[in-house]
C-alpha positions as CSV (number, residue, x, y, z in Angstrom):
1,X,33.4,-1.7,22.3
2,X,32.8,1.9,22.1
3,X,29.4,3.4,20.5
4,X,31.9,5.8,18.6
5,X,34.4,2.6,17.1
6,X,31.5,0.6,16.2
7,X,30.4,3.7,14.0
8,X,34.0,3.8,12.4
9,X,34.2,-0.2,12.2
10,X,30.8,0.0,10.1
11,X,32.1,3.1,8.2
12,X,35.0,1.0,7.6
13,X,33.1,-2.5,6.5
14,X,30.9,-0.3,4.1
15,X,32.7,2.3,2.6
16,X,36.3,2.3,2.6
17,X,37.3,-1.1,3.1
18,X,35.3,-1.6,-0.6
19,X,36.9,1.0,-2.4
20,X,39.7,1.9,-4.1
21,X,41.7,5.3,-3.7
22,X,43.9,7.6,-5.6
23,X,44.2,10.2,-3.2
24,X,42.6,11.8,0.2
25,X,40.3,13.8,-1.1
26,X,39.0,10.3,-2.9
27,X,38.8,8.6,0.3
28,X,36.8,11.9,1.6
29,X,34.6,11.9,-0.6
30,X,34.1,8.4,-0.2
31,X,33.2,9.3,3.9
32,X,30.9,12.0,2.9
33,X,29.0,10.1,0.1
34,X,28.4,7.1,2.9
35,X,27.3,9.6,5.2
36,X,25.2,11.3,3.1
37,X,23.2,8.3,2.4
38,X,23.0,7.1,6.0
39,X,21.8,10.4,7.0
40,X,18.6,9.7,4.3
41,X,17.4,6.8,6.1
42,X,19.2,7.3,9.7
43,X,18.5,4.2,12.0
44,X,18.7,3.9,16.1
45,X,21.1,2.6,17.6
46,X,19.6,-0.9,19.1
47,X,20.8,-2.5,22.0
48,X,20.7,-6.0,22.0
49,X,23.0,-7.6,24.6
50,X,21.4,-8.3,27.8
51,X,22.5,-6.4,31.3
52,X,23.3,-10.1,32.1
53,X,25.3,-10.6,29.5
54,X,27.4,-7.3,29.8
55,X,28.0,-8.2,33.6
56,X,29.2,-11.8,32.7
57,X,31.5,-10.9,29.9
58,X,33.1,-7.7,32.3
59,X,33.3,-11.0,34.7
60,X,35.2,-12.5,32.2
61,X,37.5,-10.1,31.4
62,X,38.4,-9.5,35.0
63,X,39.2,-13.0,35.6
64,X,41.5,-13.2,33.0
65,X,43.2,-9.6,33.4
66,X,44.1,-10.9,36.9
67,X,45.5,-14.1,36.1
68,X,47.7,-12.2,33.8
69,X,48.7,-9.1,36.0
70,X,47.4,-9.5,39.6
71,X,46.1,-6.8,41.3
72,X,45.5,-4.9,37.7
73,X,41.6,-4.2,38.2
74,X,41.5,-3.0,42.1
75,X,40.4,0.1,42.3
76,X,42.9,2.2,42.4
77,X,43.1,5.6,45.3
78,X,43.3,9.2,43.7
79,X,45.1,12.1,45.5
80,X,43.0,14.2,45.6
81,X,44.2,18.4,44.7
82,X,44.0,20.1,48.0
């Protein structure tokens, strides 16, 4: 998952998925009150997955995109612009 969709799954979670609204500017002043008060107290981003971990689940994924479309993760050649 993507840095950026984590931060919009956790906006998500937190702020909208909890509320209730009339209209969009509701909802946006829903997203700028959370951000507001993340920006008080902004925490780093931590990673906690392993470089092993990573690599075994890419692994993973491989295997399985391949028994469903062979071929799917070769690299694939570029032309390149002359």
């Amino acid at each position: 998952m993507n840095l950026v969709e984590r931060w919009f799954g956790h906006l998500d979670s937190k702020a909208i998925r909890r509320g209730v609204f009339l209209s969009v500017a509701d909802l946006q002043a829903a997203i700028e009150a959370f951000l507001q008060a993340r920006n008080q107290n902004p925490q780093p981003f931590l990673w906690t997955a392993t470089i092993e971990s990573i690599q075994e689940k890419i692994t993973r994924c491989r295997r399985t995109l391949e028994q469903i479309q062979p071929g799917c993760t070769s690299p694939k050649s570029r032309k390149r612009k002359q």
